[in-house]
C-alpha positions as a Markdown table, in Angstrom:
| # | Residue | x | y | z |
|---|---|---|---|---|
| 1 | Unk | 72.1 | 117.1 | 68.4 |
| 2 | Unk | 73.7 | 117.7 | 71.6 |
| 3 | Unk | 73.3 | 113.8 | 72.5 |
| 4 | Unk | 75.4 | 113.1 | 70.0 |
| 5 | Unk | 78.4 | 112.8 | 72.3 |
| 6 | Unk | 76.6 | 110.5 | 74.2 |
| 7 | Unk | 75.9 | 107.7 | 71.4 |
| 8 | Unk | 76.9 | 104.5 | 72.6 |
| 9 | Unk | 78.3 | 101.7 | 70.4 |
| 10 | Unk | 77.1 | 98.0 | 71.7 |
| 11 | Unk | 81.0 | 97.1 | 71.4 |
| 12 | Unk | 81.6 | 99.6 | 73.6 |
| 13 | Unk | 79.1 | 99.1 | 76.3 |
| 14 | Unk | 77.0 | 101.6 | 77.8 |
| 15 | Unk | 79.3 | 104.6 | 77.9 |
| 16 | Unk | 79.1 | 107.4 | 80.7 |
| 17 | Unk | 79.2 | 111.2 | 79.4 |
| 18 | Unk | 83.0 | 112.2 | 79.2 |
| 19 | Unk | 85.0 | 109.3 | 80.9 |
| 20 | Unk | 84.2 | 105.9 | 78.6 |
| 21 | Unk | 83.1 | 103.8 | 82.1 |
| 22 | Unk | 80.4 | 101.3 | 82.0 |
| 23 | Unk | 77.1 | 102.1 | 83.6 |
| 24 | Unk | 75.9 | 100.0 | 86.3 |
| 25 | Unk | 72.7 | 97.7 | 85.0 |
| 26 | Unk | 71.9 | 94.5 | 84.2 |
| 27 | Unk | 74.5 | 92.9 | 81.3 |
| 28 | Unk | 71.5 | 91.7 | 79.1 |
| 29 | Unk | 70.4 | 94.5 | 78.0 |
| 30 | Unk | 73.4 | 94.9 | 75.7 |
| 31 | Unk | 72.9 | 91.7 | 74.1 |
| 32 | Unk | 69.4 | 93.1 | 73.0 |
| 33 | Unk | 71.0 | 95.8 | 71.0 |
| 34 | Unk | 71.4 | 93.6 | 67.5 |
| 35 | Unk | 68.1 | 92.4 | 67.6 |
| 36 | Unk | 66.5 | 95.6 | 67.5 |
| 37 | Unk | 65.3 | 96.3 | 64.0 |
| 38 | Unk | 65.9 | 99.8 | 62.9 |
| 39 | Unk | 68.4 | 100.6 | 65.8 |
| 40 | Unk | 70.0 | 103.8 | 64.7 |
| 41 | Unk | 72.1 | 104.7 | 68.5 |
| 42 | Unk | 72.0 | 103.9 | 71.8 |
| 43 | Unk | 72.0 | 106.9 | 74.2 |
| 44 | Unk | 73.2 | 107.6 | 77.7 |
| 45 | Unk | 73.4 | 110.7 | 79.3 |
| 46 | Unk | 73.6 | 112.0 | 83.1 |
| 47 | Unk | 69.7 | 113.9 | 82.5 |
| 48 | Unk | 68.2 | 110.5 | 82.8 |
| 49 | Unk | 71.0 | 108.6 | 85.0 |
| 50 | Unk | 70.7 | 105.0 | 85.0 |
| 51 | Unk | 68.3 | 105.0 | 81.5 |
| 52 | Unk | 69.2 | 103.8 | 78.2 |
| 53 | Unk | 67.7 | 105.1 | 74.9 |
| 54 | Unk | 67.6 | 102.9 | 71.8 |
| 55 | Unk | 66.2 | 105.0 | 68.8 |
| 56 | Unk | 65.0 | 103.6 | 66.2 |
| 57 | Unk | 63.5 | 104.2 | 62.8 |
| 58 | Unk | 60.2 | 101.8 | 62.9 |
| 59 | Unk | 58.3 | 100.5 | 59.6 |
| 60 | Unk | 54.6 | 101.7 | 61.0 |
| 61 | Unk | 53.4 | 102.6 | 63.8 |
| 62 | Unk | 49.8 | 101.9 | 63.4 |
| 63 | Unk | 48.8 | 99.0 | 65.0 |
| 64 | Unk | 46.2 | 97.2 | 64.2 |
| 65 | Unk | 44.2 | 95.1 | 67.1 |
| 66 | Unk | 43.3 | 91.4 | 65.9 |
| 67 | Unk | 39.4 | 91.3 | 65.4 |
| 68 | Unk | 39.0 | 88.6 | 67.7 |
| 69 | Unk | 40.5 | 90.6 | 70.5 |
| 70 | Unk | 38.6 | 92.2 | 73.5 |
| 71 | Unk | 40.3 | 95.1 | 73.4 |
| 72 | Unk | 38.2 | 97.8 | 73.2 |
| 73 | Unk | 39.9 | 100.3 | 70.2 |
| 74 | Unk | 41.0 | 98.8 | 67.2 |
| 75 | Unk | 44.2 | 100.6 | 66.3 |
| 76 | Unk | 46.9 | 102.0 | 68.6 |
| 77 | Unk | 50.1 | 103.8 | 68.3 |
| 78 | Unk | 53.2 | 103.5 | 71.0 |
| 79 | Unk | 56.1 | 105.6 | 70.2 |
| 80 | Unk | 58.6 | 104.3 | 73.2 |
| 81 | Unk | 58.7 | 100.7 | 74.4 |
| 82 | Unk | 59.8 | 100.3 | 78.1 |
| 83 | Unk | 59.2 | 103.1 | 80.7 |
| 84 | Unk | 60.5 | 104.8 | 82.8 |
| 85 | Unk | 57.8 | 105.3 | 85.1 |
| 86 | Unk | 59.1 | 102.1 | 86.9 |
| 87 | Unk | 56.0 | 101.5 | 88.1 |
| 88 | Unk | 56.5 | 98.4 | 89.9 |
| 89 | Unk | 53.3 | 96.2 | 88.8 |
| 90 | Unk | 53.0 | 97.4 | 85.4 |
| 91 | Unk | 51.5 | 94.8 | 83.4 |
| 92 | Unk | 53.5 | 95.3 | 80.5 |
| 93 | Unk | 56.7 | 94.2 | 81.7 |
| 94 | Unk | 56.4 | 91.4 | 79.5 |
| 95 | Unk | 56.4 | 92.4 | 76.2 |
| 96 | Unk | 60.1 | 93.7 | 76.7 |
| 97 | Unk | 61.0 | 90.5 | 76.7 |
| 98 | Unk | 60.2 | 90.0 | 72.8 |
| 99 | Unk | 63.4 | 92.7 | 72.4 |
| 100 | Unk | 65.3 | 90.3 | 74.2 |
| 101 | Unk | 65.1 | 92.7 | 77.3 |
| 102 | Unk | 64.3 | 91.3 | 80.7 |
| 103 | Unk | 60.7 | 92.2 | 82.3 |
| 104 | Unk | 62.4 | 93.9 | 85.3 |
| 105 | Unk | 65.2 | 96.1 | 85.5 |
| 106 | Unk | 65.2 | 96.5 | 81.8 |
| 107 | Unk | 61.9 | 97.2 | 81.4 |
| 108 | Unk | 62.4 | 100.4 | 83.6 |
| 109 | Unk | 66.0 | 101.4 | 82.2 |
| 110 | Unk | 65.9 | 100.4 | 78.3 |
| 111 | Unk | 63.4 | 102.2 | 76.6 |
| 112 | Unk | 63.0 | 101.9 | 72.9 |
| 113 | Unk | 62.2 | 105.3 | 71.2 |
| 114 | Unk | 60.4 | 105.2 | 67.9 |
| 115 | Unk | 62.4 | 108.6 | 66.1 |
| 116 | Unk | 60.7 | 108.6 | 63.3 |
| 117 | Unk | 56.9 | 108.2 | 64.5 |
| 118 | Unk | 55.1 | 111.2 | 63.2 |
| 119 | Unk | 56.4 | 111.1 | 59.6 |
| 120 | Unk | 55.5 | 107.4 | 59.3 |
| 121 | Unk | 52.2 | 107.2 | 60.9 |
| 122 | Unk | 51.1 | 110.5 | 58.8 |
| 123 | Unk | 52.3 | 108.1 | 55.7 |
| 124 | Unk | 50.1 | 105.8 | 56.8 |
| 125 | Unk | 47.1 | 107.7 | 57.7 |
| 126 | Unk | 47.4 | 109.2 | 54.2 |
| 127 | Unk | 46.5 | 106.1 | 52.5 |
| 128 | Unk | 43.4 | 105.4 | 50.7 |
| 129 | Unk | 42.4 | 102.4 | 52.5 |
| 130 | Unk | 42.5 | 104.0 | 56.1 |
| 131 | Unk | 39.0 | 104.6 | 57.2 |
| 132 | Unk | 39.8 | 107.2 | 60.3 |
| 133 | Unk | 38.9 | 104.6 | 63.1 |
| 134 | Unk | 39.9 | 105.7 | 66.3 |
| 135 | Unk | 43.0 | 105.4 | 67.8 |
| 136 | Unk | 44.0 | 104.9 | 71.7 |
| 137 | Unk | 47.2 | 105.8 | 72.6 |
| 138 | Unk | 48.8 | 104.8 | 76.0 |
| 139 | Unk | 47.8 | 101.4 | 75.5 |
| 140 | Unk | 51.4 | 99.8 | 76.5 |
| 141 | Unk | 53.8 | 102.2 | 77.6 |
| 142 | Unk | 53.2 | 106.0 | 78.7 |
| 143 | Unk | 53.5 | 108.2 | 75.3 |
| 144 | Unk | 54.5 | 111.1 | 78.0 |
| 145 | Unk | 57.1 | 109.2 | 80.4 |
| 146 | Unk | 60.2 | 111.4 | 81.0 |
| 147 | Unk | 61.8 | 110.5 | 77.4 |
| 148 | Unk | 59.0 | 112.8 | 75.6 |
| 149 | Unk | 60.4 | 115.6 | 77.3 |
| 150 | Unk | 63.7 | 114.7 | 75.4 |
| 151 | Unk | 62.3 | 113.4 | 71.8 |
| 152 | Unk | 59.2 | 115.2 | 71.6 |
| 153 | Unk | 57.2 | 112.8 | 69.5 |
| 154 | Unk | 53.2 | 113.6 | 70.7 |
| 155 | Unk | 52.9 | 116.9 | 68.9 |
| 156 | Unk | 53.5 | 115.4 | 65.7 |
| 157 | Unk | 51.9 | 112.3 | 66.5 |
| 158 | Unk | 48.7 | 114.5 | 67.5 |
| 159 | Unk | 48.6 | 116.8 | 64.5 |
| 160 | Unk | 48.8 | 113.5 | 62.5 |
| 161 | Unk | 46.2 | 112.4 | 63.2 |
| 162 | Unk | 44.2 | 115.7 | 63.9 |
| 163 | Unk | 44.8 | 116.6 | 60.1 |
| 164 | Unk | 43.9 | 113.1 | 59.0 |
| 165 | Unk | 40.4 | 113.5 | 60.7 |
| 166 | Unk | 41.4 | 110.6 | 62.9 |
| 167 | Unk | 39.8 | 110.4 | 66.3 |
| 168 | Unk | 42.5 | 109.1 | 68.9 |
| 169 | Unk | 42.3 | 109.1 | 72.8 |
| 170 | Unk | 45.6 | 109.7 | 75.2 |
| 171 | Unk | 45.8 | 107.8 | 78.8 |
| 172 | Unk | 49.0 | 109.0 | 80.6 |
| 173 | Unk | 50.7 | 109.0 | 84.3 |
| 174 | Unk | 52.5 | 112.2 | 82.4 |
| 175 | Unk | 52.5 | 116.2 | 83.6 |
| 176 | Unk | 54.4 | 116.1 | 80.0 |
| 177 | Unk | 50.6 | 116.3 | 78.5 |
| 178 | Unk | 50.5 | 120.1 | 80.1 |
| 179 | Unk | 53.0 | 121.0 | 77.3 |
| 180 | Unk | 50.2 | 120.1 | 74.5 |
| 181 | Unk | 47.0 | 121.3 | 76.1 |
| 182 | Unk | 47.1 | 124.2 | 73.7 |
| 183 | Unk | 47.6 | 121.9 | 70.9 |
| 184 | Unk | 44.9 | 119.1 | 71.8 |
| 185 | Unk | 42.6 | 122.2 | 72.3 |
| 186 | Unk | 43.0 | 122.8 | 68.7 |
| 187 | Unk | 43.0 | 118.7 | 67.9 |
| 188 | Unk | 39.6 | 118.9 | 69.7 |
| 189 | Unk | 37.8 | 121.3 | 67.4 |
| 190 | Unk | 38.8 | 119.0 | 64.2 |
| 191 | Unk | 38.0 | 115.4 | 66.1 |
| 192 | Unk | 36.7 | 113.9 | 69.3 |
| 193 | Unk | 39.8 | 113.7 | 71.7 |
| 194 | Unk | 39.3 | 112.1 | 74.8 |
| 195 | Unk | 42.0 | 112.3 | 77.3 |
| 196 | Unk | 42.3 | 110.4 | 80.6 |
| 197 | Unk | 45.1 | 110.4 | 83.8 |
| 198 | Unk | 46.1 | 107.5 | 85.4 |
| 199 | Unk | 46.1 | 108.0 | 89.2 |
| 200 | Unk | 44.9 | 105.0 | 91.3 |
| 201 | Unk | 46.7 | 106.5 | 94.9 |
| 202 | Unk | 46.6 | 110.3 | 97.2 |
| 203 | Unk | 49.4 | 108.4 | 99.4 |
| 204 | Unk | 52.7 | 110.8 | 98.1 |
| 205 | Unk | 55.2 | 108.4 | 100.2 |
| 206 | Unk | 53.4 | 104.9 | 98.8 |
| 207 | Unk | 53.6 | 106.4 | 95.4 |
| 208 | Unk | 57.4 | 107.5 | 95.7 |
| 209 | Unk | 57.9 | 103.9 | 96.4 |
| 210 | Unk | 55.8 | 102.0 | 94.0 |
| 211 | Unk | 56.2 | 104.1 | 90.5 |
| 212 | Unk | 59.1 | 105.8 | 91.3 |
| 213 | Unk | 59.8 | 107.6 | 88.0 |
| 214 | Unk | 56.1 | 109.1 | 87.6 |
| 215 | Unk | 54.6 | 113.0 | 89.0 |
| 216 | Unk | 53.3 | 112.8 | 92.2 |
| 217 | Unk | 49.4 | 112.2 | 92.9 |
| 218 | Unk | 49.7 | 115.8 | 93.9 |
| 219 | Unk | 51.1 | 116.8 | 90.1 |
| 220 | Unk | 48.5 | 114.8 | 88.3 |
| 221 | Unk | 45.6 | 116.1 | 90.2 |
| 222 | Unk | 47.0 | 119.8 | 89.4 |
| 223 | Unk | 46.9 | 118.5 | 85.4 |
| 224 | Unk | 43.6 | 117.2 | 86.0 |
| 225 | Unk | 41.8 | 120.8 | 87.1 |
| 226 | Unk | 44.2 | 122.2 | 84.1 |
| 227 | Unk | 42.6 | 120.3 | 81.5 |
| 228 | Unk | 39.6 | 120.9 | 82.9 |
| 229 | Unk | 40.2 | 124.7 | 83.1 |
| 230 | Unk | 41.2 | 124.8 | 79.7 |
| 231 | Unk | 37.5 | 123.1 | 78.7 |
| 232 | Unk | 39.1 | 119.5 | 77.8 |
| 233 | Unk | 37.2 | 116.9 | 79.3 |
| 234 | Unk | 39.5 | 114.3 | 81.9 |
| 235 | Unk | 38.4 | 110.7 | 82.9 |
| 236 | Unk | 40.6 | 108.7 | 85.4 |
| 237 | Unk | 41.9 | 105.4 | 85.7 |
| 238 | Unk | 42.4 | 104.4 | 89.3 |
| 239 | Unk | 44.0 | 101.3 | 88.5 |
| 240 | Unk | 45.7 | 99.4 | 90.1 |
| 241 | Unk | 44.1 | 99.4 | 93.7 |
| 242 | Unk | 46.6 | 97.5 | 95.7 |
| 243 | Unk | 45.2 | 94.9 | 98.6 |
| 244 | Unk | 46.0 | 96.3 | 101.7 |
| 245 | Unk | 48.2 | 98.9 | 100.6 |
| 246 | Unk | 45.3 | 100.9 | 99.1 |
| 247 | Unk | 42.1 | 99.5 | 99.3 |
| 248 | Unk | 40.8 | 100.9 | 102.4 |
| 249 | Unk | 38.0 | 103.4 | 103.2 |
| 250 | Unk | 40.1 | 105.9 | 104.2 |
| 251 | Unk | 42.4 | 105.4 | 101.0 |
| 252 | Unk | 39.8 | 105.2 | 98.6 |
| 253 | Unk | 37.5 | 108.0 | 99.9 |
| 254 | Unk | 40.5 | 110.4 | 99.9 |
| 255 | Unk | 40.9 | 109.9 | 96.3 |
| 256 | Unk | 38.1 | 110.6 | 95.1 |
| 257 | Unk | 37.5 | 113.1 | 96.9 |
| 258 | Unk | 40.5 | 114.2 | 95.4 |
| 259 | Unk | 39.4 | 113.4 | 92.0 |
| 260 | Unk | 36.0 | 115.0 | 92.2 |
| 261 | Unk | 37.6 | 118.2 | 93.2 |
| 262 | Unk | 40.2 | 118.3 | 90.6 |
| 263 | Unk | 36.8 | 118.4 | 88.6 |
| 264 | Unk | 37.7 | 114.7 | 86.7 |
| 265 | Unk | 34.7 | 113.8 | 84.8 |
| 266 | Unk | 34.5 | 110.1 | 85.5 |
| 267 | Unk | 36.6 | 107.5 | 87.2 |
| 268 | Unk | 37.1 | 103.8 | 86.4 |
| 269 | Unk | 39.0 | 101.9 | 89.3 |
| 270 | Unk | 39.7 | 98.0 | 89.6 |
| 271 | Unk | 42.1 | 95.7 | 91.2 |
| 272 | Unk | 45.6 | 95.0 | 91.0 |
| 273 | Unk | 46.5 | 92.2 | 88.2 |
| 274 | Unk | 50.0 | 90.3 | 88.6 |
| 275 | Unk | 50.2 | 88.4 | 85.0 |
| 276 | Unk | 53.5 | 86.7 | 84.7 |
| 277 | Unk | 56.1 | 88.9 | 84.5 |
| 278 | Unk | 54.7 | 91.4 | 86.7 |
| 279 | Unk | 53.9 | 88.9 | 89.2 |
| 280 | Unk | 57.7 | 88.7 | 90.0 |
| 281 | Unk | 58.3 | 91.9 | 90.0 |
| 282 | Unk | 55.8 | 92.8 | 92.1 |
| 283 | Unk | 56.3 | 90.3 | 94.5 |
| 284 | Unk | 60.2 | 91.0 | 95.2 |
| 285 | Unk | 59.2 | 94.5 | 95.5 |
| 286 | Unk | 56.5 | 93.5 | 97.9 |
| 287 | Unk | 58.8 | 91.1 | 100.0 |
| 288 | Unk | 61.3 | 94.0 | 99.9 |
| 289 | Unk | 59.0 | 96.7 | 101.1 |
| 290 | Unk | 56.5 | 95.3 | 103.0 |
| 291 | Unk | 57.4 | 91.4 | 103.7 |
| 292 | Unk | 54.3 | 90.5 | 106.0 |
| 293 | Unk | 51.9 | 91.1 | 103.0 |
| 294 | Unk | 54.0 | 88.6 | 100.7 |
| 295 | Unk | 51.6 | 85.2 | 102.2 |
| 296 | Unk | 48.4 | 87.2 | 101.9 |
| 297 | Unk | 48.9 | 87.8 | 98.6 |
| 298 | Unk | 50.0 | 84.2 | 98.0 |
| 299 | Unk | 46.1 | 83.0 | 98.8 |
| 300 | Unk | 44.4 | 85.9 | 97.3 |
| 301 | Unk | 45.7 | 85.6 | 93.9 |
| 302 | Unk | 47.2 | 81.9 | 94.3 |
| 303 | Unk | 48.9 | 80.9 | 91.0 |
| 304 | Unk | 46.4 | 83.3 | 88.8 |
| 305 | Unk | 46.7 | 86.6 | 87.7 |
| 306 | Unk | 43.4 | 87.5 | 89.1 |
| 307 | Unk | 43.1 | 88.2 | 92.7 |
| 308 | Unk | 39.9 | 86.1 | 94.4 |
| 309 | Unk | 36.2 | 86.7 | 92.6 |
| 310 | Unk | 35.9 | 87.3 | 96.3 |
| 311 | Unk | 37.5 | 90.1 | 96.7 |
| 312 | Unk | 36.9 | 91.5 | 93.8 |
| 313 | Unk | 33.3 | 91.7 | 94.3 |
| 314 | Unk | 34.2 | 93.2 | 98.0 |
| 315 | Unk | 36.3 | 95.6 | 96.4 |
| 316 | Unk | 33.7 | 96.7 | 93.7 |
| 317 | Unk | 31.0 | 97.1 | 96.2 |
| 318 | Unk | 33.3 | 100.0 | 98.0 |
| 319 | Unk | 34.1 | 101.4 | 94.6 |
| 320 | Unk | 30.8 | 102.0 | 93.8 |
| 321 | Unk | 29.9 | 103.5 | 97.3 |
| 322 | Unk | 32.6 | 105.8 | 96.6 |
| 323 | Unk | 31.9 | 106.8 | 93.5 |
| 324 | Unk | 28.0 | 107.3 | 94.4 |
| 325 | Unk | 29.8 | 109.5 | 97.7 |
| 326 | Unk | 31.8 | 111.5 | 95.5 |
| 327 | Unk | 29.5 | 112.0 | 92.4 |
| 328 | Unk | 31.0 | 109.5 | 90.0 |
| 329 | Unk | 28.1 | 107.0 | 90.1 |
| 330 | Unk | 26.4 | 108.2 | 86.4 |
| 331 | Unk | 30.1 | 107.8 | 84.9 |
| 332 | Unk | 32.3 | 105.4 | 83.3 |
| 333 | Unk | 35.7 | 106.6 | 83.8 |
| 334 | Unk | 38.1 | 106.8 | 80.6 |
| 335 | Unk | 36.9 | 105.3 | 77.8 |
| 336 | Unk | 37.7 | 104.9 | 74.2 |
| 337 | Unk | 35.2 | 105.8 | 71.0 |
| 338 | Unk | 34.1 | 103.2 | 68.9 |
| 339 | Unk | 34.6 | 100.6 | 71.5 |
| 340 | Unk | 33.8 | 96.6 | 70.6 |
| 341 | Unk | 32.5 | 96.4 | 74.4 |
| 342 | Unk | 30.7 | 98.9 | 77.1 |
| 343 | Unk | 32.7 | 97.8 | 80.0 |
| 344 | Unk | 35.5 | 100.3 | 80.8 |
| 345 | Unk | 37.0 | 98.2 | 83.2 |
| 346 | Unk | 38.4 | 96.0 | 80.0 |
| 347 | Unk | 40.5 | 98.8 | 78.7 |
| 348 | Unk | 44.3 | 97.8 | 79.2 |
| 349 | Unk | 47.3 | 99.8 | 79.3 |
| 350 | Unk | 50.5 | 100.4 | 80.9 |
| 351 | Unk | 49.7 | 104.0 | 82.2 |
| 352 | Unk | 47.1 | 102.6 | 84.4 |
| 353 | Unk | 48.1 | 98.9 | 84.8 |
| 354 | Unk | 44.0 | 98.0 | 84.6 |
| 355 | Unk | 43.4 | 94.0 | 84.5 |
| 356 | Unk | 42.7 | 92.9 | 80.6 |
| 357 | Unk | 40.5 | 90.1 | 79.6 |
| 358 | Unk | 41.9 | 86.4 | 79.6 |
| 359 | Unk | 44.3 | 85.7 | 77.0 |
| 360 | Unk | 45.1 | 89.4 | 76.0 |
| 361 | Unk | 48.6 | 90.5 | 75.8 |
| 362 | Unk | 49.7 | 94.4 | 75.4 |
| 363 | Unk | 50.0 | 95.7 | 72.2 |
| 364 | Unk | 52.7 | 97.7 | 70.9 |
């Protein structure tokens, strides 16, 4: 492997390509590096300056959701913890501190990469006991952030589970996903495979600012009418809508007009949700970028995660008017199969940063 130049030794620190120097970044993320089970290397390299790969070889990957949860799928896979979308009020951020990662920085720059995902989860498909539920993928961090492009995980992770007779469902932020069209085309023809975007904003420059590592609005609406074109249906989750930044008519009206003529086949949209974690992230980014919204925020979400059952009913109202405007009104938006509730509003995941029920935490 041509990385192999580039492995890093945690005694070391994070080496630069040729010259031995430490990389800039925060100093705990090296003092993750033991308590990663399974940590094979850590890599660096100038391709994805500034990001961290720690591959490791995992037990399983199949994750089974606790039956008292109100997720709605049952079993999820996540090949790469952290993401290097950086999108700033990602709801995930928290679970990278169980690795001993901070929520921040980390989250963005140290991304845990599952190596040996497709062997193992065909393993575990090919036992007796597993009855071919379906499973969501893209429920914590983006299977097609820029590190797919590197490890290539999702074609074997989707002809897993295609062979198996498994049902699964993709959301992604990721143009990566063009790369497999041909291959969920065939995935499609064995099992149901439903596939949705996440794109909540048509402002380029906001979007630049606020998830910073993904495609532009103007590249996901291009995969949109591709997946279409190619006969695979496309659901959308425009999540988060950010108060004041893009909740207006003009904002909202542009995308979906922009979604209806990228030919998406349903769109699920909902407020911006600032769990702990998040909330801090999101908040220095907000005081950074635009510091007169930083007190209106403070009294609409107050010391919740939630924003006001106030606005949120405002905000649903223009949602729906939208939607009804734009042809979206008979849909629900991305969903997943075999769901324990109707509501696709409940369905959480880092690619889209919706708002999850009370008490649930991401799974990976």
């Amino acid at each position: 492997m041509r990385w192999d130049a580039q492995a890093l030794s945690p005694a070391r620190g994070l080496a630069s390509e040729n010259t031995g120097n430490t990389l800039p970044g925060p100093a705990p993320a090296m003092e993750a590096l033991l308590p990663l089970a399974g940590l094979v290397r850590s890599v660096s390299t100038p391709e994805f300056s500034g990001v961290t790969f720690h591959e490791v070889t995992a037990k399983s990957v199949l994750n089974n959701v606790p039956s008292g949860s109100a997720m709605p799928f049952e079993w999820t896979v996540n090949p790469y913890r952290g993401c290097s979308h950086a999108c700033v009020y990602c709801f995930a951020r928290k679970s990278h501190t169980y690795l001993e990662f901070d929520a921040g920085r980390d989250f963005d720059s140290q991304v845990v990469v599952k190596i040996n995902a497709a062997d193992v989860l065909r393993k575990e498909l090919a036992k007796p006991s597993w009855q071919r539920h379906q499973v969501a993928l893209g429920t914590n961090t983006d299977p097609y952030q820029r590190a797919e492009g590197r490890y290539a995980l999702m074609p074997g992770i989707i002809r897993a589970l295609a062979d198996s007779g498994t049902p699964f469902s993709i959301l992604t932020k990721g143009t990566l996903l063009a790369r497999d069209i041909p291959l969920l085309k065939h995935a499609a023809t064995q099992v149901p495979v439903d596939l949705g975007i996440s794109l909540a904003m048509t402002n380029e420059d906001l979007a630049e600012l606020i998830e910073p590592g993904t495609p532009s609005p103007r590249a996901r609406l291009k995969l949109i009418a591709r997946l279409r074109d190619a006969g695979l249906g496309c659901g959308v989750m425009a999540m988060p809508i950010l108060p004041w930044l893009t909740d207006s008519d003009a904002a909202l009206d542009a995308l979906f007009t922009e979604l209806a003529r990228a030919g998406a086949t349903g769109v699920t949209a909902g407020a911006l949700y600032l769990k702990p974690g998040t909330r801090e992230w999101y908040m220095s980014w907000l005081a950074a970028q635009h510091p007169e919204l930083v007190g209106k925020y403070r009294r609409l979400y107050g010391q919740g995660s939630y924003a006001s059952k106030e606005y949120r009913s405002w905000l649903a109202g223009r949602i729906s008017f939208f939607k009804a405007k734009h042809g979206f009104s008979g849909s629900s938006g991305f969903s997943h199969r075999n769901a324990r509730t109707t509501d696709p509003s409940a369905v959480p995941s880092e690619a889209n940063a919706a708002s999850p029920l009370p008490g649930q935490e991401p799974l990976f």
